[in-house]
C-alpha positions as CSV (number, residue, x, y, z in Angstrom):
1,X,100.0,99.8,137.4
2,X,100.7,103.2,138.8
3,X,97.0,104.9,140.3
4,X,98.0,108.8,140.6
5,X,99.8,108.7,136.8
6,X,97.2,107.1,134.7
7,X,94.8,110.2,136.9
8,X,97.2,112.8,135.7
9,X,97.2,111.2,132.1
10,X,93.3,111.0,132.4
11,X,92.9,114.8,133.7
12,X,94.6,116.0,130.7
13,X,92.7,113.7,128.5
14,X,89.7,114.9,128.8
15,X,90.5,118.4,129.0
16,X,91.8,117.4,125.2
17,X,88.3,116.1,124.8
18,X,86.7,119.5,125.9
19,X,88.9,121.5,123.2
20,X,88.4,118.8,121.1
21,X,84.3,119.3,121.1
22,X,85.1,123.2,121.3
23,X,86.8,123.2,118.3
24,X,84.9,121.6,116.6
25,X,81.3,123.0,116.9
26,X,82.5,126.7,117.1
27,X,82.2,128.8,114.2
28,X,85.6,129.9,114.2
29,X,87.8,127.5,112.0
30,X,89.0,131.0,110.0
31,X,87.7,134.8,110.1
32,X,87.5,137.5,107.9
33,X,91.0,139.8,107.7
34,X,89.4,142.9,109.1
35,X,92.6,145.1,107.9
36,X,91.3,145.5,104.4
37,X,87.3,145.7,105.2
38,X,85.3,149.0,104.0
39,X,83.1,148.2,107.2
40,X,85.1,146.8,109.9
41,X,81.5,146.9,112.0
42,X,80.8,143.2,110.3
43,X,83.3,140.5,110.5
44,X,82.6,137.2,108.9
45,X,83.1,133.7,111.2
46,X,83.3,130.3,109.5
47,X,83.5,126.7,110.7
48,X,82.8,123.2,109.1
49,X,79.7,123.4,110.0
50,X,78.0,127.0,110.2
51,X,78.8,130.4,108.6
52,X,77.9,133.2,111.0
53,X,78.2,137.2,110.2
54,X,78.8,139.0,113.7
55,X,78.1,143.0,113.8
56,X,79.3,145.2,115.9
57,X,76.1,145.5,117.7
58,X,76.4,142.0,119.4
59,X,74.2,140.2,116.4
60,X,75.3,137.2,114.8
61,X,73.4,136.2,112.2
62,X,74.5,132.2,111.2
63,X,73.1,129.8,108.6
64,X,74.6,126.0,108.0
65,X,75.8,124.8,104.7
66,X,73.6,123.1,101.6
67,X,75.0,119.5,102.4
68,X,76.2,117.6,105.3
69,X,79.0,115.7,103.9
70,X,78.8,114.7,99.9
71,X,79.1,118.2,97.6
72,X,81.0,120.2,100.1
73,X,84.9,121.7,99.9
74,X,87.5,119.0,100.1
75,X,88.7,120.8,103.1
76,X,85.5,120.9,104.5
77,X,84.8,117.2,104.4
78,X,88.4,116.1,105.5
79,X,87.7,118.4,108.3
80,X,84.5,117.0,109.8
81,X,85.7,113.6,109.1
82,X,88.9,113.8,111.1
83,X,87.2,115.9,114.0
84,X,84.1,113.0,114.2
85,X,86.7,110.7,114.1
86,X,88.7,112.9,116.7
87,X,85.2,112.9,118.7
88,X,84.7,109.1,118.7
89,X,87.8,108.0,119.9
90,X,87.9,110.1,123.0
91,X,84.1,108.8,123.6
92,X,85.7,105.5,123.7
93,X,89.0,106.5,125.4
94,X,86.8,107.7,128.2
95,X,84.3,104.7,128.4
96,X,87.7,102.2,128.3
97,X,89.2,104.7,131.1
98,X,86.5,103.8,133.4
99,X,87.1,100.1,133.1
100,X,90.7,100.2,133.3
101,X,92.1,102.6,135.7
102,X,93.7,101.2,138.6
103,X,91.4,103.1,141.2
104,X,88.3,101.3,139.7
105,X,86.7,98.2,140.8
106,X,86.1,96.9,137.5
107,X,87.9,93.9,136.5
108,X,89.8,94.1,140.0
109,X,90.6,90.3,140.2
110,X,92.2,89.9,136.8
111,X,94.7,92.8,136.9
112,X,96.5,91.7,133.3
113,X,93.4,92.8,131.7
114,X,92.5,95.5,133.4
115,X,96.2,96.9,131.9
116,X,95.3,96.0,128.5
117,X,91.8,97.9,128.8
118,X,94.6,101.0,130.5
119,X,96.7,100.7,127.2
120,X,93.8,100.6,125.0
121,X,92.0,103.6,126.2
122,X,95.5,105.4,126.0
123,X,96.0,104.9,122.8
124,X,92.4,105.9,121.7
125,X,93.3,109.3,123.5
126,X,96.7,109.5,121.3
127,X,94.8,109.1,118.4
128,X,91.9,111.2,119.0
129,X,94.7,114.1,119.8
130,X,96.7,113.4,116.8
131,X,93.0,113.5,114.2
132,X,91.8,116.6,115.6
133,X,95.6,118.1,115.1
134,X,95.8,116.5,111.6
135,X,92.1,118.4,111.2
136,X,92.9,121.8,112.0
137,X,96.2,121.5,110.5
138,X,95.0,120.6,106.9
139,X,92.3,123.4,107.4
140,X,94.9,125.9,108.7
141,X,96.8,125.4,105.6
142,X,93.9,125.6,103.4
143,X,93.8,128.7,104.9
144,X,97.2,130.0,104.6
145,X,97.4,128.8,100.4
146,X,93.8,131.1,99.8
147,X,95.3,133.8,101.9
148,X,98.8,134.1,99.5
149,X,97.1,133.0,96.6
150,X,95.3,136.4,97.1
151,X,98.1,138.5,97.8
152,X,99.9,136.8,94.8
153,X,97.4,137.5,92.2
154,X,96.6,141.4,93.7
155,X,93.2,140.2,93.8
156,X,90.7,142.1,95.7
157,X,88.5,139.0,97.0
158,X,88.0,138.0,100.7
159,X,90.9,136.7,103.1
160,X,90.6,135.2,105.7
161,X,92.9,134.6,108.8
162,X,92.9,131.4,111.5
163,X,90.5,131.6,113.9
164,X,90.0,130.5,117.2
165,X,89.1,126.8,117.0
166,X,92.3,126.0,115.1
167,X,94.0,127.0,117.8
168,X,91.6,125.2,120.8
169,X,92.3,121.8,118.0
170,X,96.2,122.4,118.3
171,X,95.6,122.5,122.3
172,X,93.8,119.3,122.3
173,X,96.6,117.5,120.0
174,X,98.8,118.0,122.1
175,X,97.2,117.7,125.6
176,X,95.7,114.5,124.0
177,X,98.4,113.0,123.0
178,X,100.4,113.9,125.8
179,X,97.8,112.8,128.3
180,X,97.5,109.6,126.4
181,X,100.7,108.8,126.7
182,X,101.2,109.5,130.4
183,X,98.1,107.4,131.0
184,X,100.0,104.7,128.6
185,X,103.2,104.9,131.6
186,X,100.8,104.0,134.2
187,X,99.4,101.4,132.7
188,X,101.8,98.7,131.9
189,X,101.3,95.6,133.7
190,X,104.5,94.1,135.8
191,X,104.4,90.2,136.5
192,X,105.7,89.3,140.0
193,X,107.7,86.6,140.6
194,X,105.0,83.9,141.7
195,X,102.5,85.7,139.5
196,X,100.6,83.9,136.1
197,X,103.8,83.1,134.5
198,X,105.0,81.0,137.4
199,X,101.9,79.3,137.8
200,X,100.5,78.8,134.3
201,X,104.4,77.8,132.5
202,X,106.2,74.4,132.6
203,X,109.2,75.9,133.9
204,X,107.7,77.7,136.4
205,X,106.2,74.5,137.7
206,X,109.5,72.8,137.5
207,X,111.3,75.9,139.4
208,X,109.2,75.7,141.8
209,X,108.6,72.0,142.6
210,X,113.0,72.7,143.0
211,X,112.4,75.3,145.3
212,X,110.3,73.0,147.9
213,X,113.0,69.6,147.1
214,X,115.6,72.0,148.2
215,X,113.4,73.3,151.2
216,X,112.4,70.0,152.2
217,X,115.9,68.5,152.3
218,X,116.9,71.1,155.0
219,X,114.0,70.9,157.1
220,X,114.3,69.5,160.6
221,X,113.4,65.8,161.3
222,X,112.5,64.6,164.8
223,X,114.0,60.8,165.8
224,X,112.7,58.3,167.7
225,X,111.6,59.8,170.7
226,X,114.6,61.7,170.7
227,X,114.8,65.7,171.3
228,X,118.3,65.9,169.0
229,X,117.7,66.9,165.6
230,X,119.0,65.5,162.2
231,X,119.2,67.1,158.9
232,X,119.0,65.0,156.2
């Protein structure tokens, strides 16, 4: 395993998992369009989770929405899903990291696993990257068909435009992903030549009880008494 490139892969990890908890508790999934407001003094923030009307004094005013989960939007409750989910596995990708990083002394004397727990928490980093970009991508589209459908129909209701946290969510896909996959590099496990294979394995046994024949048969053999040498 390779120290200093599963550190890099963790660094950018959890900087994923920072966005990632950004993005998803900030009002901001979409905004109001301001071009076509009467008063551009109020502009209207929303996220999955709170609705929050900000004036130009400095005020927000915010309230949550009637139900947690069950009776919401479809995009609302993809959303949440995917960003918990998002939210879970980086929890565990970091708890995993901890055990299976090189520069750790956990597991130290059975290195094998210790690579396994590496992969493990690099692949729960790849996926929490790729739900929270899966999240803010549905939502950003979502966003983009109410938007035309408005413009289509000349209607004169409210658009809205993509706010901040879908692009924090994009961030953290792809600093996720990628730090997963660095950390994944850095974490493969390479057998040495006398190492569990060779010891554990029939034919390693055999290859090796060959090796000492053939070193035995040129060792040196002392004779009677004799200071000569022979070589059997």
């Amino acid at each position: 395993m390779n120290g200093p490139v599963q550190l890099v892969g963790l660094a950018m990890s959890i900087i994923a998992l920072a966005l990632t908890m950004a993005s998803t508790f900030m009002p901001e999934w979409r905004r109001n369009d301001p071009k076509d407001e009467i008063i551009e003094s109020v502009i209207r923030h929303q996220g999955i989770w709170l609705r929050c009307l900000a004036y130009s004094t400095g005020q927000w005013q915010c309230d949550d929405y009637d139900a947690f989960f069950l009776g919401l939007p479809v995009q609302l409750q993809t959303a949440r899903g995917l960003a918990i989910f998002s939210l879970v596995c980086g929890f565990f990708g970091l708890l995993l990291s901890v055990v299976g990083l090189d520069c750790t002394k956990c597991v130290e004397d059975n290195q094998k696993l210790k690579s396994r727990i590496a992969l493990a928490a690099s692949a729960c980093w790849v996926l929490s990257g790729f739900t929270i970009g899966v999240a803010v991508s549905y939502y950003a589209n979502q966003v983009v068909q109410d938007y035309q459908t408005i413009i289509f129909q000349d209607d004169s209701g409210q658009r809205y435009v993509f706010g901040a946290s879908l692009f924090l969510g994009w961030g953290a896909m792809a600093l996720g992903m990628l730090g997963g996959l660095v950390m994944m590099c850095g974490s493969f496990y390479v057998e040495s030549e006398d190492g569990d294979y060779w010891k554990e394995n029939r034919v390693g046994r055999g290859v090796r009880r060959m090796r000492e024949s053939f070193r035995e048969s040129f060792r040196p053999v002392s004779t009677n008494n004799k200071r000569n040498v022979d070589y059997v």
